[in-house]
DOKOLVO-187633 format. One line per field, with one value per residue: residue in one letter; x negated, z negated, y negated of N, C-alpha, C, O, CB in turn. Coordinates in steps of 0.05 Angstrom, whole numbers. Last residue first. Glycine has a CB too. Layout:
// DOKOLVO-187633
res = A ... $
n_xx = X ... $
n_zz = Z ... $
n_yy = Y ... $
ca_xx = X ... $
ca_zz = Z ... $
ca_yy = Y ... $
c_xx = X ... $
c_zz = Z ... $
c_yy = Y ... $
o_xx = X ... $
o_zz = Z ... $
o_yy = Y ... $
cb_xx = X ... $
cb_zz = Z ... $
cb_yy = Y ... $
// end
This chain:
// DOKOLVO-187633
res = X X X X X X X X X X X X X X X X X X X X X X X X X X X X X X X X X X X X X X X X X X X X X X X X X X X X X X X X X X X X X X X X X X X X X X X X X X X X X X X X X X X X X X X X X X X X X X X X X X X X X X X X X X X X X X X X X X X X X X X X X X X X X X X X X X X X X X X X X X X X X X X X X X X X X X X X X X X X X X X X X X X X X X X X X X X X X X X X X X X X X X X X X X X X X X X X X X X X X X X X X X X X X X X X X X X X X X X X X X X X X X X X X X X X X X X X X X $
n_xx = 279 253 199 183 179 136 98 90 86 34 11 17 -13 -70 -71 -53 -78 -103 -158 -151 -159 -202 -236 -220 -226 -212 -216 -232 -212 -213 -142 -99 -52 3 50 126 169 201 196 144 168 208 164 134 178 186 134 141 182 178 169 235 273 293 296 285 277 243 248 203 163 156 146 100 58 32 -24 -36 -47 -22 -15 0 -17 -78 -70 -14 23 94 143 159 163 103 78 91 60 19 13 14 -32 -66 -50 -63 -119 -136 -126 -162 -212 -222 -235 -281 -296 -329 -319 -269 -207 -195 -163 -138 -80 -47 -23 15 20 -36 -71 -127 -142 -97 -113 -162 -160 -137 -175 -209 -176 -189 -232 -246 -212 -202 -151 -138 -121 -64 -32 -40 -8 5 9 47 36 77 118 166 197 222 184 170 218 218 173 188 240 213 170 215 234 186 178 234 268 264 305 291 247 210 161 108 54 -14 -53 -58 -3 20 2 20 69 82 60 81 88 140 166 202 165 151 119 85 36 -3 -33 -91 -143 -190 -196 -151 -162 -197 -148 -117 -149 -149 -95 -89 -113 -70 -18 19 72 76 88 75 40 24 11 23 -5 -11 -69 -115 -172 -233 -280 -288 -298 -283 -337 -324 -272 -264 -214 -165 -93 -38 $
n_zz = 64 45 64 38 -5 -8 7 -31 -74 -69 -69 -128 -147 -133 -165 -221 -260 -302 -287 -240 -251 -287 -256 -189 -120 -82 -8 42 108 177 207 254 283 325 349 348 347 305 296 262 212 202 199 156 117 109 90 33 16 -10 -69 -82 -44 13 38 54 111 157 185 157 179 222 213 177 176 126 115 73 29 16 61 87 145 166 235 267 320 321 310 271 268 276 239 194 200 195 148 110 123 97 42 41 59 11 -33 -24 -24 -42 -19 -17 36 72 127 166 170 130 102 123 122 185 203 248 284 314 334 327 277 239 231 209 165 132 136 101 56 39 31 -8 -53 -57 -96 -148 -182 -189 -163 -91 -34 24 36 79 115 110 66 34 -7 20 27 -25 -46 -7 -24 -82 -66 -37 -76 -115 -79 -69 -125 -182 -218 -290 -306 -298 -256 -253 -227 -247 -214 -238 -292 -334 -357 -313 -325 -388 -384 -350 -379 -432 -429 -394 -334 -293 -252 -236 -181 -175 -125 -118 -75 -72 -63 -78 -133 -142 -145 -193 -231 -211 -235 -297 -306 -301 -328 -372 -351 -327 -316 -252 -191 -125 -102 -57 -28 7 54 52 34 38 72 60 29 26 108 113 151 224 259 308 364 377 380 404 $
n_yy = 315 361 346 307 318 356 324 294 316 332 275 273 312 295 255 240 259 220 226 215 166 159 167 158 154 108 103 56 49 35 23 29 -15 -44 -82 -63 -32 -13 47 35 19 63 109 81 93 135 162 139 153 199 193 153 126 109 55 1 -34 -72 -116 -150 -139 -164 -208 -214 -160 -121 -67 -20 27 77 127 176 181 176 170 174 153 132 143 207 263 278 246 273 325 309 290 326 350 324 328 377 381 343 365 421 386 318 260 224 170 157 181 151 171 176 137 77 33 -9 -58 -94 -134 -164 -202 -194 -225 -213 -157 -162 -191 -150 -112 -137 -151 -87 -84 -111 -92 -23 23 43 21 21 -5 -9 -59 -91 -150 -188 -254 -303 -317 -350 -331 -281 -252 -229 -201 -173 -132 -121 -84 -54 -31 -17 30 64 74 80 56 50 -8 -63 -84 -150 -189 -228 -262 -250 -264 -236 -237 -206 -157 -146 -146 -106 -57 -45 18 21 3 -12 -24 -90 -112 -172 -207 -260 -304 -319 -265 -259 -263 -241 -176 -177 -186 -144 -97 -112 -98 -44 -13 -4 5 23 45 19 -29 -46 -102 -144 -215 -257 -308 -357 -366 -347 -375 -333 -312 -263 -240 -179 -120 -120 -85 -43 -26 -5 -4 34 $
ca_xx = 303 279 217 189 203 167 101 103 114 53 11 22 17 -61 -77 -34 -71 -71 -146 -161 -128 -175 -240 -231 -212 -225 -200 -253 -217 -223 -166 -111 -78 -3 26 104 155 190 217 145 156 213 185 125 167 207 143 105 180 192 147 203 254 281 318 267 294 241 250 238 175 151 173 130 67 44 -17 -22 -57 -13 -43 13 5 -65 -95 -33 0 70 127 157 179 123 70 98 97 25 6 42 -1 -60 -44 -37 -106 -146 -113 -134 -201 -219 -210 -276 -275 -334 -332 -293 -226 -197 -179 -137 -108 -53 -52 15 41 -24 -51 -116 -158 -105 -89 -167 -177 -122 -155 -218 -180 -151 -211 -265 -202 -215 -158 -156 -150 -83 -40 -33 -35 12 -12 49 36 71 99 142 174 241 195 147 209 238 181 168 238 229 166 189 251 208 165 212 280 247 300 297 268 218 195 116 72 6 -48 -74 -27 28 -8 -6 60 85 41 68 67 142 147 214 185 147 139 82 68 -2 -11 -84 -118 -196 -215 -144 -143 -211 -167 -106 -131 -166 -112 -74 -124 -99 -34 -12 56 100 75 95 41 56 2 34 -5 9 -48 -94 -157 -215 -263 -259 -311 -277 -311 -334 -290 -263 -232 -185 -117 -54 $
ca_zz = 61 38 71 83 -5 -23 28 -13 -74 -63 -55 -105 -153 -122 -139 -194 -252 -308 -309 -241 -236 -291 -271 -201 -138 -102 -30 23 81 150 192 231 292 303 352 350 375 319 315 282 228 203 217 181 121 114 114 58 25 25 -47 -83 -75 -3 18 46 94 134 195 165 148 221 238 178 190 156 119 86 30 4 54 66 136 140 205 241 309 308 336 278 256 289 270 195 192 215 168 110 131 126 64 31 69 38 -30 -33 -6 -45 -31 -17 13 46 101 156 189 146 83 132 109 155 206 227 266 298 335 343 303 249 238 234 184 139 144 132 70 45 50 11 -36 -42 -68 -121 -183 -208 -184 -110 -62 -4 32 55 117 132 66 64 -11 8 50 -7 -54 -4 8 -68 -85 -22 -51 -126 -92 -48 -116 -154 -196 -266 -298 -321 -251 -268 -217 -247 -215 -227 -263 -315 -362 -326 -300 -379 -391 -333 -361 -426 -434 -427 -348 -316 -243 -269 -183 -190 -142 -125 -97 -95 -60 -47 -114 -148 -121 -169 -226 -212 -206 -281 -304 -276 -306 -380 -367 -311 -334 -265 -227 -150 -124 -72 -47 -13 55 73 21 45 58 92 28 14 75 126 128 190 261 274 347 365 388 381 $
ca_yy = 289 360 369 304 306 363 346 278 314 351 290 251 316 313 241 232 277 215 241 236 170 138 183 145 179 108 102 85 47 57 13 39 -1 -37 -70 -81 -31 -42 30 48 5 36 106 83 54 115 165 130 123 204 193 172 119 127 65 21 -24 -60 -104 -158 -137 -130 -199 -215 -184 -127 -102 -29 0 53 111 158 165 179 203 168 175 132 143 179 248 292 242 248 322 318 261 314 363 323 298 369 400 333 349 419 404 343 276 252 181 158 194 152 157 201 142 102 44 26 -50 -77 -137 -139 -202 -180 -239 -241 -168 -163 -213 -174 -104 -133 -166 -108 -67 -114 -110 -43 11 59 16 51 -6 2 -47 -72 -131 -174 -224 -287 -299 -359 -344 -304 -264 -247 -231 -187 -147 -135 -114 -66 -39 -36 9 54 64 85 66 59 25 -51 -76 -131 -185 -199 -262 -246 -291 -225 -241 -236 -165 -152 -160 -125 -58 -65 11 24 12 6 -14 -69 -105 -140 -198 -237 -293 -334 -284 -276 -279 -257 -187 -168 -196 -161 -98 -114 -131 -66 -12 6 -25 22 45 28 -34 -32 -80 -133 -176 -236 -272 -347 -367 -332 -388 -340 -353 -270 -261 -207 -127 -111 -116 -41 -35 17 -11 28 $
c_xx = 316 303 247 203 205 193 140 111 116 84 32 34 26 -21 -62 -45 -47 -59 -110 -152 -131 -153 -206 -229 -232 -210 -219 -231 -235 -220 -180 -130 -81 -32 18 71 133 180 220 168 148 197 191 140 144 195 163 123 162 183 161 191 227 261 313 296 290 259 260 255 196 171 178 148 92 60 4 -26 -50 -29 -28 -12 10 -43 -87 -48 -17 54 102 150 182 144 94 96 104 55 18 31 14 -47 -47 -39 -68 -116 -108 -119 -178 -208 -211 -252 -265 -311 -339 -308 -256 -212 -193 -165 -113 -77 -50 -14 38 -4 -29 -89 -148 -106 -83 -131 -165 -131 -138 -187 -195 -162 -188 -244 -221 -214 -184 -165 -165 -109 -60 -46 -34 -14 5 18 34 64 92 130 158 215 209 166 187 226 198 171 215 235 182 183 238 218 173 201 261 269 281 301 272 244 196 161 89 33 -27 -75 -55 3 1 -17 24 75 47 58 59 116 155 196 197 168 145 106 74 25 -6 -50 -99 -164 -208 -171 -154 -189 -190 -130 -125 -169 -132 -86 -111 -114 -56 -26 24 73 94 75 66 45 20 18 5 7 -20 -76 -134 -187 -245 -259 -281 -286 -304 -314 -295 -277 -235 -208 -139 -82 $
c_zz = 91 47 59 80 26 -13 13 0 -55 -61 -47 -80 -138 -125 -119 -173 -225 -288 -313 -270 -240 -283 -282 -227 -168 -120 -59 -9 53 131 172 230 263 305 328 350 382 345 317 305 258 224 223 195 147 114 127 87 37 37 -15 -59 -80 -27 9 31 75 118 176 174 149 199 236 187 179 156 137 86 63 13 37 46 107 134 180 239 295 305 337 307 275 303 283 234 206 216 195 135 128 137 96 52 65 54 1 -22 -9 -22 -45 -40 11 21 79 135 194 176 102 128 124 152 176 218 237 287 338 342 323 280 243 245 207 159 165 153 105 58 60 34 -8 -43 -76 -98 -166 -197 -200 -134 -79 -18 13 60 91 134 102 69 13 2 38 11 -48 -25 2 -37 -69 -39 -33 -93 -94 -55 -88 -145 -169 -239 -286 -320 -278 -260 -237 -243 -214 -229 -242 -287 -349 -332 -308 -351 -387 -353 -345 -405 -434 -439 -375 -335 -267 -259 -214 -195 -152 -144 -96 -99 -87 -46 -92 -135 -123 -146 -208 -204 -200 -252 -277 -287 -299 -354 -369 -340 -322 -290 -233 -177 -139 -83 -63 -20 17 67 41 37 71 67 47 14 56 97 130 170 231 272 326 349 372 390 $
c_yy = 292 332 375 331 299 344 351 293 296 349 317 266 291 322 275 244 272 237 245 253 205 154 173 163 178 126 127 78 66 52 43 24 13 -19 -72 -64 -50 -47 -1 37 17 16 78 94 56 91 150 136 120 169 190 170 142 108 91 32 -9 -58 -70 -139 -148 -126 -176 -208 -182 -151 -96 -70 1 31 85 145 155 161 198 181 161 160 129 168 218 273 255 243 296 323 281 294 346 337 300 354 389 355 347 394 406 362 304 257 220 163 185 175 148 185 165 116 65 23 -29 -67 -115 -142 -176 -178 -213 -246 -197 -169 -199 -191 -134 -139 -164 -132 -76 -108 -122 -62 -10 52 31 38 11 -3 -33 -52 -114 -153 -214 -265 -292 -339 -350 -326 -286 -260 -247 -217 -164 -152 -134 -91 -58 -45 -12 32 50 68 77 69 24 -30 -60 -105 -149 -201 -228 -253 -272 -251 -252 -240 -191 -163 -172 -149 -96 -73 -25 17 8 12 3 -57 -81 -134 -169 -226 -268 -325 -292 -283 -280 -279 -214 -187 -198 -187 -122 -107 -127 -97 -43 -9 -26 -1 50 53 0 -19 -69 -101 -169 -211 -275 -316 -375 -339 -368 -346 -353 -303 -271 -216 -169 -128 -99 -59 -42 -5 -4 20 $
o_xx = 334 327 261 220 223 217 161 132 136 101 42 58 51 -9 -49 -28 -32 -35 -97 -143 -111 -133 -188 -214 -252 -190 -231 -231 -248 -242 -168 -137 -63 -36 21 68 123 185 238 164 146 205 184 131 135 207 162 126 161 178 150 195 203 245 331 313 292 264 277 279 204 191 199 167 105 74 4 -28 -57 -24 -19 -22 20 -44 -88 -45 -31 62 93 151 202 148 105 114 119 68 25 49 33 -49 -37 -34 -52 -95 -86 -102 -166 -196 -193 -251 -252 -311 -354 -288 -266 -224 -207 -185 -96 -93 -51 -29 51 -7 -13 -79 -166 -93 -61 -125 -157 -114 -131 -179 -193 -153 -174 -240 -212 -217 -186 -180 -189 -126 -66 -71 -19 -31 16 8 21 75 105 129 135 222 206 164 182 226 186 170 219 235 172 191 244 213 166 208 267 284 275 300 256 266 181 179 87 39 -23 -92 -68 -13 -20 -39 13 72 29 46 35 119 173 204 202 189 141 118 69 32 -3 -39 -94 -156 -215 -168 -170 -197 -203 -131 -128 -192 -132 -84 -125 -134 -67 -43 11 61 117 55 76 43 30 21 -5 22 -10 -60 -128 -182 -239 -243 -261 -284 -318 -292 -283 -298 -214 -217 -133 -94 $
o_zz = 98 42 65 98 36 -12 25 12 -54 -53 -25 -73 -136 -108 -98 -156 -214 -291 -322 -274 -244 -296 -281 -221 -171 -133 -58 -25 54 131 160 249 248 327 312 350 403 361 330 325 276 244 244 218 157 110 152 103 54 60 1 -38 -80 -27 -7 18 89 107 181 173 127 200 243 175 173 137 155 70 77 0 54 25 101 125 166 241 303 295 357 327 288 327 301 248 226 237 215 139 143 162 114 75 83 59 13 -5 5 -3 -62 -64 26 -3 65 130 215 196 87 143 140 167 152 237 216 273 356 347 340 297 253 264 225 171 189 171 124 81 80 53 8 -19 -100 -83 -165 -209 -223 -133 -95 -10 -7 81 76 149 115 94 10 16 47 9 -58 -20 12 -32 -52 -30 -17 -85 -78 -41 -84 -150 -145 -241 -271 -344 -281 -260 -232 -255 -196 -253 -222 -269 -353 -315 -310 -350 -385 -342 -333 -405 -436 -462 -380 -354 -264 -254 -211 -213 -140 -167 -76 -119 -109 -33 -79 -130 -105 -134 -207 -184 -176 -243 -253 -273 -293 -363 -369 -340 -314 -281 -224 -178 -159 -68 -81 -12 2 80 42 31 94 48 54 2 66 74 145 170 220 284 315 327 350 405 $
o_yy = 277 328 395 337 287 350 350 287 281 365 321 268 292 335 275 246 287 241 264 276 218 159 190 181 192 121 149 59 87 40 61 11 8 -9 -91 -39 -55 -65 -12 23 0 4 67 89 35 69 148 118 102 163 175 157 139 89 98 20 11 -79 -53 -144 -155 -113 -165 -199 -162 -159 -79 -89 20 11 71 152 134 138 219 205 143 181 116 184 211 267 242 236 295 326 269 277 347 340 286 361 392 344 348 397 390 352 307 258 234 160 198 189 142 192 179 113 73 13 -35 -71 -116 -162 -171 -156 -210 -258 -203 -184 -213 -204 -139 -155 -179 -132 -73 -123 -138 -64 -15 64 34 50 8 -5 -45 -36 -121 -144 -228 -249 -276 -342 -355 -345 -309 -285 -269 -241 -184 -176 -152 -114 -74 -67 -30 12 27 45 82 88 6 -23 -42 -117 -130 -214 -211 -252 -287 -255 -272 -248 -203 -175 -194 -171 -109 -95 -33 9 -8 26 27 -70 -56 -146 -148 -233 -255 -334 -282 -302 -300 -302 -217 -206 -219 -201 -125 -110 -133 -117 -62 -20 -48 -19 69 72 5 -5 -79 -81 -182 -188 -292 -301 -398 -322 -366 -330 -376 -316 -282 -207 -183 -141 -81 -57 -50 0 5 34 $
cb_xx = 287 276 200 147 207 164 69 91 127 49 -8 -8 26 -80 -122 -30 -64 -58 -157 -189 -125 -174 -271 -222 -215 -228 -163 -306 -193 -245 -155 -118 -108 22 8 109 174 168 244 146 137 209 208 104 143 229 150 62 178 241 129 206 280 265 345 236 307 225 228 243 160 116 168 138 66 63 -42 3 -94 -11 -66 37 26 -83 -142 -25 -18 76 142 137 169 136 40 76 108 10 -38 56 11 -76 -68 -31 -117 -188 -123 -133 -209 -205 -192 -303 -242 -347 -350 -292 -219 -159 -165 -127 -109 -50 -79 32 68 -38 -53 -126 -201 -134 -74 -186 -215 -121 -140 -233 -190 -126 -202 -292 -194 -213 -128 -146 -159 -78 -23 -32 -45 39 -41 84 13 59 111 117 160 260 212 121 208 268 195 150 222 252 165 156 260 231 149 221 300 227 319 313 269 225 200 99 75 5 -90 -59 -30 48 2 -16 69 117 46 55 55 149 123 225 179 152 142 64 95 -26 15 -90 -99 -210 -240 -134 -106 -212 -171 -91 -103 -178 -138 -28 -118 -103 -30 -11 68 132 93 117 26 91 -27 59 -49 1 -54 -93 -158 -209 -284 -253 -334 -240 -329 -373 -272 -273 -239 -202 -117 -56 $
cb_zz = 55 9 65 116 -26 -59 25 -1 -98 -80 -60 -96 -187 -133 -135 -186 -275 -300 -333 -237 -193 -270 -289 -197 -117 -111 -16 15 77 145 171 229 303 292 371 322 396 305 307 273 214 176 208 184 83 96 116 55 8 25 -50 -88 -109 18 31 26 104 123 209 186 125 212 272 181 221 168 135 76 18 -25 87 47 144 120 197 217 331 282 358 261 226 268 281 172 152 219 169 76 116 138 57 3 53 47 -43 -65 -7 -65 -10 -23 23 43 105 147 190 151 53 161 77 165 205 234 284 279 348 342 299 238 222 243 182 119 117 136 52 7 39 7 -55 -25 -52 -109 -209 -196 -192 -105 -81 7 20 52 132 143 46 61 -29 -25 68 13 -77 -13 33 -67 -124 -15 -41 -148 -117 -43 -120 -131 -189 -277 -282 -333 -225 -288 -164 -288 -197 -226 -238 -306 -367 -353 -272 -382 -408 -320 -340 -438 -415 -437 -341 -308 -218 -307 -155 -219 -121 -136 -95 -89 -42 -12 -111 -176 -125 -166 -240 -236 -205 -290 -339 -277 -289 -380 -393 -266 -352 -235 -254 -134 -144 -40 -70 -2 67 109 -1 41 62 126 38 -21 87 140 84 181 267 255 353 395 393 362 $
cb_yy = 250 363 393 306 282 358 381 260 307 367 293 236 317 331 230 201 290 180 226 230 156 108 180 118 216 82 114 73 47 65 -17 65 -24 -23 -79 -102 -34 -53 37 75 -2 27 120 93 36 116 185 166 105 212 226 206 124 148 65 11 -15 -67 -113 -179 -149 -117 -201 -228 -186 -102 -127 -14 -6 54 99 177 177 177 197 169 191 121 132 169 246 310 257 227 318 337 246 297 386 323 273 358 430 344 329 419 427 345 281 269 161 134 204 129 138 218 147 101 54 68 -82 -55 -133 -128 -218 -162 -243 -247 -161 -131 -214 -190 -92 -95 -179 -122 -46 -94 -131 -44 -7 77 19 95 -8 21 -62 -48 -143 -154 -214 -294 -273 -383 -330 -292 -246 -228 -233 -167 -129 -115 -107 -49 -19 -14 15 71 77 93 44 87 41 -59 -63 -148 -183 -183 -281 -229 -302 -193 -224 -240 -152 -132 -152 -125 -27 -67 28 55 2 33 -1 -83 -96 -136 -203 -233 -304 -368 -268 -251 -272 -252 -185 -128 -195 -158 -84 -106 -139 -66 15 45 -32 2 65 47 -77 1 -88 -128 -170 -226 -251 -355 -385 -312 -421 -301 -386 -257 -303 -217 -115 -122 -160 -15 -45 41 -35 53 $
// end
């Protein structure tokens, strides 16, 4: 894993070879305006409606995304692997994965992206433990970094935050990619995955956004526990 951290990358770097892939699943309140932030520095953007009831795939439509629908909710694993498949099927050199709740960056996603560029990375994790501007909480913090030490065990990969949703990766990488856990277990089944690539891969800092939004809907910590719930049962 290589270490250096270039600053953040200007959104005119022309992306259109890179996919942003959002699993959608009742976000309406938030996901325009996700959408619309993405949409300055990239011009495609794909929303996987994983069953939502809120309108949510209407609105990222809306919004200038392209939305792939799955008529059940089948998870986020699922929406993910949709996603991958319909960047690759489309040219995609590199997928950004993003989450819909309005917690990620795109300042973040594009560093990310510059630096998998200019260090010929096949992979590059968020990684919200690498810096101080993201306060999780105690509770949470103690969760995630049990499950990053589970995951390290598991994989061959050493993370500070495996299940960080903001992610870049290369094609060759994403090809590579099976996702067949649907719940949370998927942060850990997609860094195994990539891990037995044996391509190069680094962390990045990010600063994830524990926003009044996510706080209220009560994900950020029940995220969390059912990721520890499900490294321990799969």
């Amino acid at each position: 894993m290589t270490s250096a951290i270039p600053g953040a990358a200007s959104v005119a770097r022309d992306h259109s070879d890179v996919w942003v892939v959002i699993p959608l699943f009742n976000e309406a309140t938030v996901i325009g305006g996700v959408i619309e932030d993405l949409n300055v520095s990239f011009q495609n953007v794909v929303c996987i409606d994983d069953g939502s009831r809120d309108g949510s795939g209407e609105v990222a439509s809306r919004a200038g995304a392209k939305v792939v629908r799955h008529p059940i909710n089948l998870g986020q694993g699922a929406a993910l692997q949709t996603g991958f498949e319909y960047a690759l099927e489309r040219g995609a050199t590199y997928v950004v994965t993003f989450d819909a709740d309005g917690q990620h960056r795109v300042i973040d996603a594009c560093a990310m992206l510059e630096r998998a560029r200019a260090e010929d990375l096949a992979v590059v994790f968020g990684s919200r433990f690498l810096d101080d501007r993201t306060q999780p909480g105690l509770l949470k913090k103690i969760v995630l970094k049990t499950a990053v030490w589970v995951t390290n065990l598991t994989t061959r990969t050493k993370l500070t935050d495996a299940h960080n949703g903001l992610r870049v990766i290369r094609e060759d990488a994403l090809r590579m990619v099976k996702l067949r856990q649907d719940r949370m277990a998927h942060g850990t089944e997609i860094v195994v995955q990539l891990g037995r690539t044996g391509l190069p891969y680094a962390e990045q800092p990010v600063e994830v956004l524990y926003t009044d939004y996510s706080k209220a809907k009560g994900q950020s910590l029940l995220n969390s526990i059912n990721i520890l719930i499900d490294l321990v049962i799969r």
